[in-house]
Wavefront OBJ file of the C-alpha trace (Angstrom):
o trace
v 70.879 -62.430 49.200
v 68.478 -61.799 45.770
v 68.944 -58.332 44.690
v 65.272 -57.018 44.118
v 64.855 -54.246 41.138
v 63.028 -51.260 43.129
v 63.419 -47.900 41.534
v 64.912 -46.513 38.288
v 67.704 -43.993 39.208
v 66.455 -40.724 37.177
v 63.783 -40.917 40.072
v 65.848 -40.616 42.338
v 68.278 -37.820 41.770
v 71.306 -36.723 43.936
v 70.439 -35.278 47.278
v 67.044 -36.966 46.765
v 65.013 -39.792 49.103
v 62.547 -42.328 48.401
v 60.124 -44.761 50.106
v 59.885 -47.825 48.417
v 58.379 -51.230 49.337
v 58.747 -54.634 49.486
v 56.740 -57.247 50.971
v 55.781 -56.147 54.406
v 59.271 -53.904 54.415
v 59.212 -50.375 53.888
v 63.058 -48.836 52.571
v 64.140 -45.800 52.206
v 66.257 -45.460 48.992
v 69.025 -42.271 49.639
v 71.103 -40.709 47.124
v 74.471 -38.643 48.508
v 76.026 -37.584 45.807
v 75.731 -40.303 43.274
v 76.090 -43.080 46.154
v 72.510 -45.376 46.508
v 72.151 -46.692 49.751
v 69.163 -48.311 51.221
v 67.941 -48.121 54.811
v 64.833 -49.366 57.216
v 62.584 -46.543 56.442
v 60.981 -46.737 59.688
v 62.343 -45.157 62.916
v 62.588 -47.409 65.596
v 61.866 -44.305 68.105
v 58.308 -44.463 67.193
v 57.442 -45.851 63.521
v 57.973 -42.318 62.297
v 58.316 -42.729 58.237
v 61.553 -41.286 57.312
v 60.553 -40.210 53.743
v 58.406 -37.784 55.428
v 61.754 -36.518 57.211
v 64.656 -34.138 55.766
v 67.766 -35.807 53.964
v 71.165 -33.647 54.383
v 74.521 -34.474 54.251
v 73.961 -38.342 54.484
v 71.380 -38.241 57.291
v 67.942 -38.822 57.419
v 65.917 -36.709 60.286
v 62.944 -38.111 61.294
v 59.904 -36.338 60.558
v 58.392 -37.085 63.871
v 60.951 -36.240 66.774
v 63.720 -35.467 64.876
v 66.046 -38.370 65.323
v 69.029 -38.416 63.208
v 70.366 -41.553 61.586
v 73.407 -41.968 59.128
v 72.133 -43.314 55.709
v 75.542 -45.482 55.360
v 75.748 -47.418 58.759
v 72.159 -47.081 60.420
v 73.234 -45.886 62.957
v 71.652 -43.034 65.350
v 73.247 -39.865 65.891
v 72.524 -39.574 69.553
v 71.061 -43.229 70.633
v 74.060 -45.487 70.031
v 71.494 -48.490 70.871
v 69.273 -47.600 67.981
v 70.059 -48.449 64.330
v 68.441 -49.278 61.019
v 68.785 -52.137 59.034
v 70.989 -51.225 56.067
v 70.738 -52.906 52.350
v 73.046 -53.452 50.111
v 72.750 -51.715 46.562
v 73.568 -51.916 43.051
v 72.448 -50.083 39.857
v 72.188 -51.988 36.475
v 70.710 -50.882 33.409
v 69.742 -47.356 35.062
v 67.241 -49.382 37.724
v 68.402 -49.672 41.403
v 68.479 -53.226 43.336
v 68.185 -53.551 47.075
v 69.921 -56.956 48.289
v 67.591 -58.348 50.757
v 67.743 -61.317 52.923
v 66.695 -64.804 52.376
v 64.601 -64.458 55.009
v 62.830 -60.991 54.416
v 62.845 -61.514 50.265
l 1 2 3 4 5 6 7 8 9 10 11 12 13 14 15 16 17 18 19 20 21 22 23 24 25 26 27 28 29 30 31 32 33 34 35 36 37 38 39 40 41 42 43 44 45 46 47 48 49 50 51 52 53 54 55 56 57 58 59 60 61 62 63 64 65 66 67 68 69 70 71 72 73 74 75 76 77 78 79 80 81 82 83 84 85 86 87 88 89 90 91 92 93 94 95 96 97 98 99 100 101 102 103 104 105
């Protein structure tokens, strides 16, 4: 999977989410206390972006009809059928990398 530089880290300080994207994929970059992680930034409800939403205590709410999802699996707090893709992260040199697959790099 080719780990893709996206952000530096000073912008995105703890408690703190950001939209970033690649290619045709939108990501939301999430920082819980000092841990990166990388989601869809899309809900699949209704294509609501999540940056526009409210980040607490490792979930993202979605700004449009306030669905929940945990930043570290994906997964919905109330629809266990819905998830988001999550993306593996890494910090080096003060810049974060999203892992992305082959097939969406």
């Amino acid at each position: 999977m080719p780990s893709i530089p996206a952000i530096s880290l000073v912008q995105l300080p703890p408690g703190s989410m950001a939209s970033w994207e690649h290619e045709e994929l939108t990501i939301l970059l999430c920082n819980e206390n000092g841990e990166i992680r990388a989601i869809e930034g899309l809900c699949p409800h209704a294509r609501g972006p999540l940056a526009q939403g409210n980040f607490l205590d490792g979930l993202v709410i979605c700004p449009w009809h306030a669905w929940e999802f945990d930043t570290a699996s994906g997964q919905c707090t109330h629809n266990p059928r819905a998830a988001l893709a999550v993306y593996p992260t890494e910090v080096r040199d003060g810049i974060i990398h999203v892992q992305i697959p082959e097939s969406r790099a």
